[in-house]
N, C-alpha and C positions, 0 to 999 in steps of 0.2 A: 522833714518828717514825712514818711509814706502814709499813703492811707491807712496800711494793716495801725499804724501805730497811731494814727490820728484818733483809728476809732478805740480801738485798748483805753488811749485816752479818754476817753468820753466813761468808759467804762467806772471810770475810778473818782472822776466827779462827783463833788456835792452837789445838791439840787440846786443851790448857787452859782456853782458854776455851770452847769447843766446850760440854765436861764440866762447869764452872763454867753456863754457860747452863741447860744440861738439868736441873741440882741446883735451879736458876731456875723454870725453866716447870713442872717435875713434882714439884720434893720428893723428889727421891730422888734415887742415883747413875745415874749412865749407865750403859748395861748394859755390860760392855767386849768381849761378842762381836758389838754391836752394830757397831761400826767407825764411821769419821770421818765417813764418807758417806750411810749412813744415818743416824747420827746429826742430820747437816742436814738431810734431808731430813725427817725426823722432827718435828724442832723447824722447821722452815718451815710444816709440815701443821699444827702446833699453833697456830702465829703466824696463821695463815688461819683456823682453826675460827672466833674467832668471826663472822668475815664469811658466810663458806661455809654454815655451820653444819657437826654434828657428822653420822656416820651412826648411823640408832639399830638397835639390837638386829636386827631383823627383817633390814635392808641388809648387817648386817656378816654376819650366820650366813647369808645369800645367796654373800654373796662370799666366805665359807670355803669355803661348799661348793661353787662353781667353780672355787675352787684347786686344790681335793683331788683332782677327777676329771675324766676328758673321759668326756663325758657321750655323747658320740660312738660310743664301742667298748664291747667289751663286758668287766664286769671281767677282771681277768687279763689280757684280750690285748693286746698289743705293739702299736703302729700301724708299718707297713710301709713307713710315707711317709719319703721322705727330704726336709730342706728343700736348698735350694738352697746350693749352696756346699760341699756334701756330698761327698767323695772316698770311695769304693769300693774295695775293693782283691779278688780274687780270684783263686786259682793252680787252675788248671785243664788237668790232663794236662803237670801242671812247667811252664807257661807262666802270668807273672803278666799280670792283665787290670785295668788302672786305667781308675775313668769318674769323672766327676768331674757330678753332679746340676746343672744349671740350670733357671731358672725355668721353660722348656717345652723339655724333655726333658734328655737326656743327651749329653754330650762322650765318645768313646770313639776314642782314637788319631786326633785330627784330625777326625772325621766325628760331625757330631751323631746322635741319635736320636731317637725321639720318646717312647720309655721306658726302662725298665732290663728290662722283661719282651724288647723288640725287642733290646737289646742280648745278653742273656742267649743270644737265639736265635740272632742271630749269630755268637757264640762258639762253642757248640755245635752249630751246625747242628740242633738240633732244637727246638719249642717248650717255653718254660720261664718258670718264673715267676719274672720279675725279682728282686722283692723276695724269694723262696727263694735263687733262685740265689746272690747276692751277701748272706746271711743276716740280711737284717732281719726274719723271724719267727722268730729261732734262739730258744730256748728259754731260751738261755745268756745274752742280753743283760739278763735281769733277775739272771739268776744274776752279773753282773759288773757291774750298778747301771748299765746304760749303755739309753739309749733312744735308735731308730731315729729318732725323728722331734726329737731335739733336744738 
């Protein structure tokens, strides 16, 4: 059996056999916070290693540590970007203000924008920084484990 068909296989498993498999390729149990899905996808990476080959040491502590950090900002700080698809919400003088972020710029009550800092201004007629106003540098979003950009 080739790989394409190894992994097909995997595909059409019970969770049983899933776990049964993994007991297979590794010698030991499945992890059970692992879940069904990574689980395949796990045992498909394995079923390819020897083709692919494996990453060694130096590859993998690479790609830890571009998991771990955006190497972009600076520690601590929150990035202010919002991705697309992103809804806003902000009550300003008892009037609530919804924008909803797209790929280049912002929807606000029918009318695009070309940021969240121009909408911001709008609102209050005076200049203001978008990503403040509508609080993606709030202090709070790590205090409530939620990040602005994702």
């Amino acid at each position: 059996m080739d790989i394409e068909e190894k992994i097909a296989a995997l595909k059409e498993m019970s969770p049983a056999e899933l776990r049964l498999a993994w007991r297979n390729a590794y010698g030991t149990p499945a992890p059970p916070a692992l879940g069904l899905a990574l689980t395949l996808r796990a045992l498909a990476a394995h079923y390819q290693e020897p083709e692919a080959g494996k990453l060694n040491r130096a590859e993998l502590r690479q790609l830890g540590a571009l998991g771990s950090k955006d190497l972009s900002r600076k520690e601590g700080r929150v990035s202010t970007e919002a991705k697309p698809g992103t809804w806003l919400s902000r009550t300003w003088h008892g009037e609530v203000h919804e924008v909803v972020v797209l790929e280049s710029g912002c929807e606000y009550r029918g009318h695009t924008f070309g940021s969240l800092s121009a909408v911001a201004s709008h609102i209050t007629g005076a200049k203001w920084s978008g990503p403040r106003f509508f609080g993606l540098n709030s202090s709070r979003l790590g205090e409530l484990k939620v990040a602005a950009n994702g």
